[in-house]
C-alpha positions in Angstrom: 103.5 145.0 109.6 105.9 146.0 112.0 106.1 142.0 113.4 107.0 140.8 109.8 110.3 139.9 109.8 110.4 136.6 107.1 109.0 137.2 103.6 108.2 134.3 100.7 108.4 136.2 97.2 106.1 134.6 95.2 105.8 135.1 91.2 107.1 134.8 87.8 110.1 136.0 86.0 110.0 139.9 86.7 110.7 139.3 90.3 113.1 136.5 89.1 115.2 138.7 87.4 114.9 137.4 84.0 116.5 139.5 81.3 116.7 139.1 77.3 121.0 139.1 76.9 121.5 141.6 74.4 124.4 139.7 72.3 122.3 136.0 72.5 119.0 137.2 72.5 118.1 134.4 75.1 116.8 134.6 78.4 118.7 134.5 81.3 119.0 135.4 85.1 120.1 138.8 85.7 118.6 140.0 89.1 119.2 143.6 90.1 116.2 144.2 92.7 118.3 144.1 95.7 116.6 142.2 98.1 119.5 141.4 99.9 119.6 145.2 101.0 116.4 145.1 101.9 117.2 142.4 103.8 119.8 144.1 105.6 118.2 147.4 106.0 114.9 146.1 107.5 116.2 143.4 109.6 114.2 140.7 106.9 114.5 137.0 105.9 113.4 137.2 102.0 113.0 133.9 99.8 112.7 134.6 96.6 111.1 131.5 94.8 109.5 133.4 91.9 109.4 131.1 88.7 109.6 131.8 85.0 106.3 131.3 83.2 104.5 131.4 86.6 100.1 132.3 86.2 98.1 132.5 89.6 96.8 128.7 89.0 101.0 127.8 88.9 101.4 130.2 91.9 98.9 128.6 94.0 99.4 125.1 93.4 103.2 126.0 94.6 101.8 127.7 97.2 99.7 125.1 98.7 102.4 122.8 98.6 105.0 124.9 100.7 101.7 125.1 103.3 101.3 121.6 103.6 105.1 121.2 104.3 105.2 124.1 107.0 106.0 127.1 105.0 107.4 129.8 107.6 107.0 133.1 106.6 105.2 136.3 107.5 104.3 137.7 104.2 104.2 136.6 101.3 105.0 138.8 98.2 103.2 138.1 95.0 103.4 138.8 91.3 100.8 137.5 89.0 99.2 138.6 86.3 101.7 139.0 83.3 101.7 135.1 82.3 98.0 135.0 82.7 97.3 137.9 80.3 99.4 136.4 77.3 97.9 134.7 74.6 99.0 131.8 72.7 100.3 133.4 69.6 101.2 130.6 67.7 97.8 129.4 67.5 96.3 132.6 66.3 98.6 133.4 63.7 97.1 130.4 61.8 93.5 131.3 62.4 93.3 134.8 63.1 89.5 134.2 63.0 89.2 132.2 66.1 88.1 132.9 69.1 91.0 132.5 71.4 91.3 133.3 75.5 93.8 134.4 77.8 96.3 131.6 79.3 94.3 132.7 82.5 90.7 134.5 81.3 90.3 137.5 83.6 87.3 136.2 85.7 89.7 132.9 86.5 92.0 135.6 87.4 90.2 137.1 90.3 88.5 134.4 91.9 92.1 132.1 91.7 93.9 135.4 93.7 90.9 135.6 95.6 91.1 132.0 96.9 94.7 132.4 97.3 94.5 135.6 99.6 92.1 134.3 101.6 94.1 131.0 101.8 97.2 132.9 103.3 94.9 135.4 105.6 93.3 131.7 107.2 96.5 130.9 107.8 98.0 133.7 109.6 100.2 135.2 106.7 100.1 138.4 104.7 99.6 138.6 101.4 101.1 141.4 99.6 100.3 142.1 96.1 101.9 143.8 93.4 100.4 145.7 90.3 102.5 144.5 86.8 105.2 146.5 84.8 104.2 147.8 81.9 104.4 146.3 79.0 106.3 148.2 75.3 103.6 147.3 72.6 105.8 147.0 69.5 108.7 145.7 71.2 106.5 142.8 72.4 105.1 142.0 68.8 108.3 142.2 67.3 110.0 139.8 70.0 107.0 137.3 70.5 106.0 137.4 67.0 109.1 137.5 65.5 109.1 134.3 63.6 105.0 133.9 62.8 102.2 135.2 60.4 102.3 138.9 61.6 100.0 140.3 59.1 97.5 137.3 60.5 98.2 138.4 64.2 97.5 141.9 63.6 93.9 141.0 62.0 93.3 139.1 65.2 94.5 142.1 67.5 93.2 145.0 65.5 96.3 147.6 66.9 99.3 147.0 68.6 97.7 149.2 71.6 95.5 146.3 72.4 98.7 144.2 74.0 99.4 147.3 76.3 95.5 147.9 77.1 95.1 144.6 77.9 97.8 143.7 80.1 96.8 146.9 82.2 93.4 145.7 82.7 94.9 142.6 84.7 96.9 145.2 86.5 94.4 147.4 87.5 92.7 144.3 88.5 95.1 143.6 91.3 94.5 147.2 92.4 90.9 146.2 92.7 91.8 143.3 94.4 94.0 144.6 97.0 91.5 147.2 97.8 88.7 144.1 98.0 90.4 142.0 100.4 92.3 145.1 102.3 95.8 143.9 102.1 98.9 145.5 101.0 99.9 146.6 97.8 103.3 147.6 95.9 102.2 150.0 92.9 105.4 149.0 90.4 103.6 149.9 87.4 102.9 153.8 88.8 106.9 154.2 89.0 107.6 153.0 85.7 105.2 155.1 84.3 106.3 158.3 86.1 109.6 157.8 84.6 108.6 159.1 81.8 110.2 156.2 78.9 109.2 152.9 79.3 111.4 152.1 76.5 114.2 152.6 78.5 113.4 150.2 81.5 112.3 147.2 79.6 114.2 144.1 77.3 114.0 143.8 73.9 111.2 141.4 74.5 109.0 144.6 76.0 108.2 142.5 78.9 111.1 142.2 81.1 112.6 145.1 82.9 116.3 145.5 82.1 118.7 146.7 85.2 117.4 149.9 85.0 113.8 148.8 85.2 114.5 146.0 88.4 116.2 149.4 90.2 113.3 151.0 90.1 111.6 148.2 91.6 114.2 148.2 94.1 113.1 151.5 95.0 109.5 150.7 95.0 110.2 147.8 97.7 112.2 150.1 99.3 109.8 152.8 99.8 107.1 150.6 100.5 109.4 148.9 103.9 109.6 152.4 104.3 106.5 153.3 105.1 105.3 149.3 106.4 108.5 148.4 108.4 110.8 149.8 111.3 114.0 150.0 109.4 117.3 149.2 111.4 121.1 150.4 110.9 123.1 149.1 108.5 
């Protein structure tokens, strides 16, 4: 770790920085993890190409095409797993009796970040994973199904819980990866939770950490160059 010096930040729009504006209620870029501290502080190169609505299969296919035109980099950071999770609402508010899949199904999940670890170890570069932040339940009902059949969303899900339960299975999936394929991993999710109120670190949408939420990710890259990296004066 101590030879990594330029870093490729691969994922979708929590490590983009995308925020709900509180007056518009749209979406828009509002990046407080300070990577250009870390930067400074441990002597780094960080790209940051992490793209909104990215899943693993998006992340890879980006991926391999930075490869095959000479991608330099070290490490590459990655942050998958919330996009993959979701479920397409829309489609079962009008048939809440269907039968209806993740945008990424979890066993799609694994062997898609498998293949992409091992892609990155063949080629000399270390992948570093990250676990997902957590998500606020009713917060994320409210936001994502503000506008369709709720009553027919909720005979589908069963209880709010289920959004949070499930999005922490792909989480704790990463962990399992990580462990697998013995490379590094940032535990976000483990600070957010030790904060004690979730509600206070996340949008209106109850996905996308607000200021408060991408500081503590801040600190969680920091700590984590900490303990990885020789850190340099600033």
């Amino acid at each position: 770790m101590k030879n990594i010096k330029n870093i490729e930040v691969l994922g979708d729009s929590i490590l983009k920085g995308i925020q709900v504006n509180p007056v518009s209620k749209k979406y828009q870029t509002i990046n407080d993890i300070d990577f250009d501290m870390l930067s400074r502080r441990y002597a780094l190169s960080i790209k940051n190409d992490s793209r909104f609505g990215c899943t693993v299969t998006k992340g890879a296919s980006i991926l391999l095409k930075k490869l095959d035109t000479g991608l330099d980099c070290d490490a590459v950071v990655m942050d998958f797993g919330g996009n993959d999770c979701d479920y397409k609402w829309a489609e079962i508010a009008e048939n809440p009796e269907g039968v209806f899949l993740p945008n990424t199904p979890l066993e799609q999940f694994v062997e898609e970040y498998t293949g992409l670890i091992k892609t990155l170890k063949a080629r000399g570069i270390l992948p570093i994973l990250t676990t997902l932040p957590p998500l606020e339940p009713q917060r994320f009902f409210n936001w994502w199904c503000r506008s369709l059949n709720k009553e027919n969303v909720m005979k589908w899900l069963g209880s709010i819980s289920h959004i949070s339960d499930h999005q922490a299975s792909y989480s704790a999936t990463v962990e399992e990866l990580a462990a697998r394929e013995q490379v590094p991993l940032i535990d976000i999710r483990s600070a957010f939770l030790e904060h004690g109120s979730i509600s206070d670190l996340i949008c209106e949408d109850g996905t996308h950490p607000n200021s408060k939420g991408q500081q503590i990710i801040t600190e969680v890259f920091q700590m984590f160059a900490a303990g990885r990296l020789l850190s340099t004066n600033i």
